[in-house]
Biotite code that builds the C-alpha atoms (Angstrom):
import biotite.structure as struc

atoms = struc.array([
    struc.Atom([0.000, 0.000, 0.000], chain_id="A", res_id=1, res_name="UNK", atom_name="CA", element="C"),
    struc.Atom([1.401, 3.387, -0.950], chain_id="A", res_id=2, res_name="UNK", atom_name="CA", element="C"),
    struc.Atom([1.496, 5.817, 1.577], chain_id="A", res_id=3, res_name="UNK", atom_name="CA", element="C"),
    struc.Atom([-0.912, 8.851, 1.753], chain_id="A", res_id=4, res_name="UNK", atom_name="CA", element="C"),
    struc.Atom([1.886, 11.261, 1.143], chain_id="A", res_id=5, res_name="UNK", atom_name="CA", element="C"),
    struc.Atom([3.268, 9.688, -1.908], chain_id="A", res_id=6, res_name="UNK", atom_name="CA", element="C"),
    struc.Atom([0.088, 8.916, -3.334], chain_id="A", res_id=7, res_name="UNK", atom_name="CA", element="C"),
    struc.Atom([-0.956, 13.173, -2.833], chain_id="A", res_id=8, res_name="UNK", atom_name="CA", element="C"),
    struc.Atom([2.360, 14.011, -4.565], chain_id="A", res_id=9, res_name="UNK", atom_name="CA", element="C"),
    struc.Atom([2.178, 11.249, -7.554], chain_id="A", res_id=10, res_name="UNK", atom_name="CA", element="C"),
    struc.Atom([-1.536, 12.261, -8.578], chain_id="A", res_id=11, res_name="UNK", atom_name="CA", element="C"),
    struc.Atom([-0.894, 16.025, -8.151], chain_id="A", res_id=12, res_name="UNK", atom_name="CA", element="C"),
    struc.Atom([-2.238, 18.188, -10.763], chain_id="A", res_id=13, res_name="UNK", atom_name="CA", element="C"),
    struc.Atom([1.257, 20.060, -11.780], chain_id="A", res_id=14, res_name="UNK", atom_name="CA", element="C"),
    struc.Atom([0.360, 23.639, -11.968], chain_id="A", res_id=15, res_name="UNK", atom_name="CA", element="C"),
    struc.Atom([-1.487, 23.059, -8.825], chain_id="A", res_id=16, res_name="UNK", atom_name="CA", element="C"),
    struc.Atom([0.857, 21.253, -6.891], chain_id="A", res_id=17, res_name="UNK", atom_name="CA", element="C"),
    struc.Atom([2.497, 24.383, -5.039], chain_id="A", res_id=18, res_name="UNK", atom_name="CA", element="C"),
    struc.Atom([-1.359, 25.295, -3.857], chain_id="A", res_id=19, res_name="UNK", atom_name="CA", element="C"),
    struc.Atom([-1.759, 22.159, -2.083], chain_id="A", res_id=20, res_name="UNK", atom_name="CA", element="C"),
    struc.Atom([-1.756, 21.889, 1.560], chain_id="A", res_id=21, res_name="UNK", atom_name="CA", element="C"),
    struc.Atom([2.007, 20.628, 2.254], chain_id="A", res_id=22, res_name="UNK", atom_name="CA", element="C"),
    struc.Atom([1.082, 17.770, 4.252], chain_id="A", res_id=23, res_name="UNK", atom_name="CA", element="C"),
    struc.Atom([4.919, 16.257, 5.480], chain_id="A", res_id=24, res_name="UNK", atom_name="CA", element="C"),
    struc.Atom([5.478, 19.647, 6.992], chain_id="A", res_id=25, res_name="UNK", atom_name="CA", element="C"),
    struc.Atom([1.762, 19.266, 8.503], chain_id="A", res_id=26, res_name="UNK", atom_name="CA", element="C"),
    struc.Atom([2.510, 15.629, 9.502], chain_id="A", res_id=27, res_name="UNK", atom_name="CA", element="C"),
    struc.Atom([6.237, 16.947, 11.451], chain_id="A", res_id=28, res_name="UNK", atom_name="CA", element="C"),
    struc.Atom([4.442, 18.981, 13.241], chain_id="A", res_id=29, res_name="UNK", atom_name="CA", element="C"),
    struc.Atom([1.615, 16.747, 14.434], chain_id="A", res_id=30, res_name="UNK", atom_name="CA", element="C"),
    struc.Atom([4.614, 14.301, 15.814], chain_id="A", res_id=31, res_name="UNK", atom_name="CA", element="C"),
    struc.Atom([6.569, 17.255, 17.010], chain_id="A", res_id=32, res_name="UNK", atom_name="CA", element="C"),
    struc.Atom([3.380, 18.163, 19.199], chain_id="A", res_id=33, res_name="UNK", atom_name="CA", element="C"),
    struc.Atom([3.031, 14.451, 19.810], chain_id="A", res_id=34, res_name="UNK", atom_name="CA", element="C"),
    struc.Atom([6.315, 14.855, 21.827], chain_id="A", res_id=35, res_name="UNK", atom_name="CA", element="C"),
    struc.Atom([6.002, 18.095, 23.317], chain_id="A", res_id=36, res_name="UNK", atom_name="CA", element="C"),
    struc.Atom([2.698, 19.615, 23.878], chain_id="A", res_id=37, res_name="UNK", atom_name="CA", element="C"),
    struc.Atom([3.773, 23.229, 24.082], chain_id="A", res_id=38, res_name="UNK", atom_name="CA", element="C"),
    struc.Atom([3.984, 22.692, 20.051], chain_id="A", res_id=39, res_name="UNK", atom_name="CA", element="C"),
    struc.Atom([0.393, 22.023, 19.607], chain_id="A", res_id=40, res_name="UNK", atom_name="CA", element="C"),
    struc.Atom([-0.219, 25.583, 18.850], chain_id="A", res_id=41, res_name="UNK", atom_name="CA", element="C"),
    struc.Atom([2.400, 25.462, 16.414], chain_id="A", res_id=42, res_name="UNK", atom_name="CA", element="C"),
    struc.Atom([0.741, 22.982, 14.447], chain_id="A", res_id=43, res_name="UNK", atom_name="CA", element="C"),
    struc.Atom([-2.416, 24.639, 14.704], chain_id="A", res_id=44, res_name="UNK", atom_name="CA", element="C"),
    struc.Atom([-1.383, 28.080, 13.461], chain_id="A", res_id=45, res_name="UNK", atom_name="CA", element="C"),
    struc.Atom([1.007, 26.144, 10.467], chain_id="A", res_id=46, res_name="UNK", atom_name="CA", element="C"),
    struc.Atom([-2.616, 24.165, 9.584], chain_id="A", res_id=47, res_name="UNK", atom_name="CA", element="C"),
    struc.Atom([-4.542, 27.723, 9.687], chain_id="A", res_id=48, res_name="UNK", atom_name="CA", element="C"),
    struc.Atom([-1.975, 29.037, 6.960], chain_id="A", res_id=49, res_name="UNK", atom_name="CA", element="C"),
    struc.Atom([-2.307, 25.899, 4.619], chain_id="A", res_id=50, res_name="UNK", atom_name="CA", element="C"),
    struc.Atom([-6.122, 26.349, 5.075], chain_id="A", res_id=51, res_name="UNK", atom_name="CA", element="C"),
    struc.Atom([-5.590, 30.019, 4.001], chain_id="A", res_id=52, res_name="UNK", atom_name="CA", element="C"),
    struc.Atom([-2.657, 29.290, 1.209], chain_id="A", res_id=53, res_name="UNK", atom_name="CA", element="C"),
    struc.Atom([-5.755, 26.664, -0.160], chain_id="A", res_id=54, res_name="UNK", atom_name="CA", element="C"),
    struc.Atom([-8.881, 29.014, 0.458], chain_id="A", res_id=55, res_name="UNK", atom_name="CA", element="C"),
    struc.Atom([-6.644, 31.602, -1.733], chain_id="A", res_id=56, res_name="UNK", atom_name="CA", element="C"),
    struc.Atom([-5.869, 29.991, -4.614], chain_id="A", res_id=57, res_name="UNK", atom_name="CA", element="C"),
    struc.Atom([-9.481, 28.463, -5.006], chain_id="A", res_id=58, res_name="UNK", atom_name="CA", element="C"),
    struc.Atom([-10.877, 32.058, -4.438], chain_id="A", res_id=59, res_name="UNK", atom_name="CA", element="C"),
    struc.Atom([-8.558, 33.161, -7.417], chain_id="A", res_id=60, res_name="UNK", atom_name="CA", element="C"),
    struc.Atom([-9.810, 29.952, -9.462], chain_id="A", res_id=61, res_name="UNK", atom_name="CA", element="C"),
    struc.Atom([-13.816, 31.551, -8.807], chain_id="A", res_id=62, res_name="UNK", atom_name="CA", element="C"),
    struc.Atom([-12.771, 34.508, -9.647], chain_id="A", res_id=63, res_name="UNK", atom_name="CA", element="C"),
    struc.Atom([-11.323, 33.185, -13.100], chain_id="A", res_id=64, res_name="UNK", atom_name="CA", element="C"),
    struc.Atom([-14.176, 31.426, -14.124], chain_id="A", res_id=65, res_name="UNK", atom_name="CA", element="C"),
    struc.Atom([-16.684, 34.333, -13.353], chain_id="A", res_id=66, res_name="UNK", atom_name="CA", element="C"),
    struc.Atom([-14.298, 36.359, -15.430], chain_id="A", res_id=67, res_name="UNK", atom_name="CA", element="C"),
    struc.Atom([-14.165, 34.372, -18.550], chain_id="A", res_id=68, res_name="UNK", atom_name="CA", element="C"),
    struc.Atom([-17.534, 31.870, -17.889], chain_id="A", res_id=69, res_name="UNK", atom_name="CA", element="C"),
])
């Protein structure tokens, strides 16, 4: 079985790919917090920003299509 993270990167749509949320930095910090709890929020805020980076780029995508149907 291939593992989630090489699967996300092998069926990535190219020009997408850097809109994506980066989920091995995601997945560091989830073991970093694992070990030390004070890192939770770090995780948390990193998360928020890939949420945002993602929310973004799909907003600009909308914004495209309204533009030129």
């Amino acid at each position: 079985m291939v593992k989630f993270g090489r699967r996300l990167d092998s069926e990535a749509f190219p020009s997408w790919a850097e809109h994506y949320i980066d989920y091995r930095a995601l997945k560091g910090l989830v073991y970093a917090a694992k070990e030390d709890e004070a890192k939770a929020g770090h995780f948390l805020n990193a998360l928020g920003s890939e949420i945002e980076k993602v929310r973004v780029y799909i907003r600009m995508l909308d914004a495209l299509v309204v533009l030129f149907g």
